[in-house]
PASEBA-1860 file (N, C-alpha, C; in nm, 3 decimals):
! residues 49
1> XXXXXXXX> -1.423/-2.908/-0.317/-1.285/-2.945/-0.293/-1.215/-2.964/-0.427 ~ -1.078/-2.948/-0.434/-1.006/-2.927/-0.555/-0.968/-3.061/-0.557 ~ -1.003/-3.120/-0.658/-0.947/-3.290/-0.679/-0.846/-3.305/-0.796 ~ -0.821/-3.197/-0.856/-0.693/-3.247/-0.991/-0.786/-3.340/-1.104 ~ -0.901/-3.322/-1.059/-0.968/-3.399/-1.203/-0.980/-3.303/-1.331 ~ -1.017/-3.169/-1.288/-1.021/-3.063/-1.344/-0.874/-2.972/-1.386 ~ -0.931/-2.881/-1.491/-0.869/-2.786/-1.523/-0.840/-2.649/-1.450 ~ -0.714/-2.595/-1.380/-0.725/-2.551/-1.285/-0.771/-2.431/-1.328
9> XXXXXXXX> -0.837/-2.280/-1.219/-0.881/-2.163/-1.224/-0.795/-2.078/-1.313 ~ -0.802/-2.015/-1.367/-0.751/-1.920/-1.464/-0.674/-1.820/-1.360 ~ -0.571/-1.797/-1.434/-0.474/-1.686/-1.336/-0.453/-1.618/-1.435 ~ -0.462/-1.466/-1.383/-0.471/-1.348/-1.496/-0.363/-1.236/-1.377 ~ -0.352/-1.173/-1.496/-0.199/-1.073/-1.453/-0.222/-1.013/-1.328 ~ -0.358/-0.918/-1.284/-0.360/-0.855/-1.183/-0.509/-0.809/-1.182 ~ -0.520/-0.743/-1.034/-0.663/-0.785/-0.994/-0.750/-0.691/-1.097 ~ -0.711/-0.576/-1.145/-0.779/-0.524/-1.230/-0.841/-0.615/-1.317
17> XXXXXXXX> -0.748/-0.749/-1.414/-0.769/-0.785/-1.492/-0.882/-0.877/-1.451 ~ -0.884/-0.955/-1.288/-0.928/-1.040/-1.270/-1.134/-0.977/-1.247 ~ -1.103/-0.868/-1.235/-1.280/-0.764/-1.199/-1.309/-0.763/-1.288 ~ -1.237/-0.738/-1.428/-1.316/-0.716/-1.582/-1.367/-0.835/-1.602 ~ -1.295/-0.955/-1.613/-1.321/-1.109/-1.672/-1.432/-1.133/-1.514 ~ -1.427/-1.168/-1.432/-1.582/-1.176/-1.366/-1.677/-1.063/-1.370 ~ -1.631/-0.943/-1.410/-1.797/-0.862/-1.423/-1.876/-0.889/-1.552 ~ -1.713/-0.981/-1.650/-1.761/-1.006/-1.795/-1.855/-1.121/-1.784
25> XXXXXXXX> -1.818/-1.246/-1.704/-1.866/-1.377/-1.735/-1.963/-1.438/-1.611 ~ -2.063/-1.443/-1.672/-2.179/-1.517/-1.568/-2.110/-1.603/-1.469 ~ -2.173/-1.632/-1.318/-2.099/-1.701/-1.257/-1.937/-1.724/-1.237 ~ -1.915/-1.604/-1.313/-1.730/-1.659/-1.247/-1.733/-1.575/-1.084 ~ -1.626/-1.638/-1.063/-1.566/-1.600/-0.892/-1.436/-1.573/-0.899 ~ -1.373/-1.479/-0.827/-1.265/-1.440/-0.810/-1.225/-1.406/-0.649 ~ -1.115/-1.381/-0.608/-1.097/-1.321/-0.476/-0.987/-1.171/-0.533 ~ -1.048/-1.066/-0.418/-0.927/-0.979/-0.427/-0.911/-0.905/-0.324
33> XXXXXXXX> -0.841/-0.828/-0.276/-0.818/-0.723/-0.178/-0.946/-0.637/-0.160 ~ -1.014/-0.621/-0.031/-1.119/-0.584/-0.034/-1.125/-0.434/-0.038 ~ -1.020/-0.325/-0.074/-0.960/-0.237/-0.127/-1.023/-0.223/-0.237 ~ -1.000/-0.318/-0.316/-1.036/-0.327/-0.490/-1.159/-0.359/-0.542 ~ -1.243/-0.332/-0.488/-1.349/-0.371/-0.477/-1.453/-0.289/-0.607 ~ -1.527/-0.326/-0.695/-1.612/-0.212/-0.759/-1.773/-0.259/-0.777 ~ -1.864/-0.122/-0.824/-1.939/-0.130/-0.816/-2.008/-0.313/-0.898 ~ -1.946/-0.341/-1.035/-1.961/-0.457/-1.080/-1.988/-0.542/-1.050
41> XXXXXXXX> -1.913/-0.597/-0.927/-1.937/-0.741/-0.882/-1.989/-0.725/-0.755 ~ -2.031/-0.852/-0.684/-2.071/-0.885/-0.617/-2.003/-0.942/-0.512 ~ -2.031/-0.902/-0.403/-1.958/-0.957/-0.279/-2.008/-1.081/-0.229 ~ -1.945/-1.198/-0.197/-1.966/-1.291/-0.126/-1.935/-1.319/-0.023 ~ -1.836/-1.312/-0.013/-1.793/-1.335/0.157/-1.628/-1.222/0.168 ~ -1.616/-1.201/0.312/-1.522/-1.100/0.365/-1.466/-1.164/0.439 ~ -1.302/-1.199/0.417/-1.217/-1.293/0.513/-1.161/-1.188/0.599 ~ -1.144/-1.158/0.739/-1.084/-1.036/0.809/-0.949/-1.135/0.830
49> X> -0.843/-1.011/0.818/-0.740/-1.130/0.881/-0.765/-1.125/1.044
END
């Protein structure tokens, strides 16, 4: 749960940018259009609308 104790998630220009910086950095997480998807990362979960 998000409590404001912390420093919030990093927001980066667009989802391209957001696949490079998590395929770059151990453990990061991101969400994106499941469209955008690449071989790099890893899927965790699939929200259907």
């Amino acid at each position: 749960m998000l409590s404001g104790e912390r420093d919030p998630p990093e927001s980066l220009a667009s989802e391209e940018d957001m696949l490079k910086k998590v395929a770059e950095t151990s453990g990061a997480v991101g969400s994106i259009k499941k469209d955008n998807v690449v071989k790099d990362v890893k899927i965790l979960l699939i929200i259907e609308d």
